[in-house]
C-alpha positions as a printed Julia matrix, in Angstrom:
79×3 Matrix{Float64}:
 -60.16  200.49  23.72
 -57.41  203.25  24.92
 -56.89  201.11  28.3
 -56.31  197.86  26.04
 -54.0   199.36  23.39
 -52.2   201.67  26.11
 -51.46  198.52  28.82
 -49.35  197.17  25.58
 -47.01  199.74  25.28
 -46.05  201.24  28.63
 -43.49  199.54  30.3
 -45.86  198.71  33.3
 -43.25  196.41  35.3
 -41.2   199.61  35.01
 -44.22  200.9   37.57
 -44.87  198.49  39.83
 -46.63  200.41  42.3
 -47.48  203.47  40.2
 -51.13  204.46  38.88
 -51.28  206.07  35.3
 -54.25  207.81  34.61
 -54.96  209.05  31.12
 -58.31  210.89  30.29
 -59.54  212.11  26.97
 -61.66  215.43  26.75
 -62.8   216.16  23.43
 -63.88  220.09  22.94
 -64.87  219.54  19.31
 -65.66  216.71  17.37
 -65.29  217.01  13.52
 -63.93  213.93  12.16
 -61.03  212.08  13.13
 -61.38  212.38  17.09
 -60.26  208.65  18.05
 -57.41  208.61  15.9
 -56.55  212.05  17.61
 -57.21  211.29  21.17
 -54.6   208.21  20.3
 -51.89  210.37  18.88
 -52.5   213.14  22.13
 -52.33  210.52  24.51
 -48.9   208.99  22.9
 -47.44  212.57  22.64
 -48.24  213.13  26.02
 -47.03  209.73  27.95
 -43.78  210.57  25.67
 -43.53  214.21  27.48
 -44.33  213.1   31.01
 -41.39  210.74  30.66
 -43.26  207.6   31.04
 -41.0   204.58  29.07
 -42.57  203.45  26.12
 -42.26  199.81  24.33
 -43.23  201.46  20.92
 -45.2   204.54  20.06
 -48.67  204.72  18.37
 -49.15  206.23  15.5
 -53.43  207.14  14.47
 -55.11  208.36  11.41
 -58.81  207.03   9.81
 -59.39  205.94   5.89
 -62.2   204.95   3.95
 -63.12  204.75   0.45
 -65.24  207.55  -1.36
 -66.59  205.94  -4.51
 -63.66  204.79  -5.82
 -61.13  207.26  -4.2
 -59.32  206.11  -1.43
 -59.39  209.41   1.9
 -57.16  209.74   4.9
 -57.57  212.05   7.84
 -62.06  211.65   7.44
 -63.93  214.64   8.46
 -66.91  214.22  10.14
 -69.33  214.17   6.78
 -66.93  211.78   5.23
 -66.82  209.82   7.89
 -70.57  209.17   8.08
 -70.55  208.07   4.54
C-alpha cells in the first residue's frame, strides 16, 4: 500500500536513474500506526528534498455508537 500511494506523488521522471527506498519501523503500536507511518514518510521525503506532486495527509475514524472518533487508539480501533 505505501509503494502504491508513494509512486503517485514523487516526481519519479524527476529520478530517472535514482532508487528511493523508504522503510517503516514501528517501536510501538497503539492505535493509529498506518496513518502515522504515512504522515512520517511524507514529512520525511519533504526533508530529504525529494520533489513532491502533492503531500499526504493521514489520520483513522470510525464511529463509536453514535459518536463519530478521529485519531483511534488501539482499543477503539478494534471495536
Amino acid at each position: 500500500m505505501i509503494k502504491s500511494v508513494f509512486e503517485q506523488i514523487i516526481k519519479l521522471e524527476i529520478y530517472p536513474k535514482s532508487q528511493i527506498d523508504i522503510s517503516v519501523f514501528v517501536l510501538q503500536e497503539d492505535g493509529g500506526y498506518k496513518s502515522a507511518a504515512f504522515n512520517a514518510i511524507n514529512l520525511a521525503l519533504v526533508n530529504a528534498g525529494i520533489a513532491l506532486k502533492d503531500f499526504v495527509v493521514a489520520t483513522t475514524s470510525g464511529l463509536l455508537g453514535n459518536v463519530a472518533v478521529l485519531d483511534l487508539i488501539y482499543s477503539e480501533e478494534k471495536k
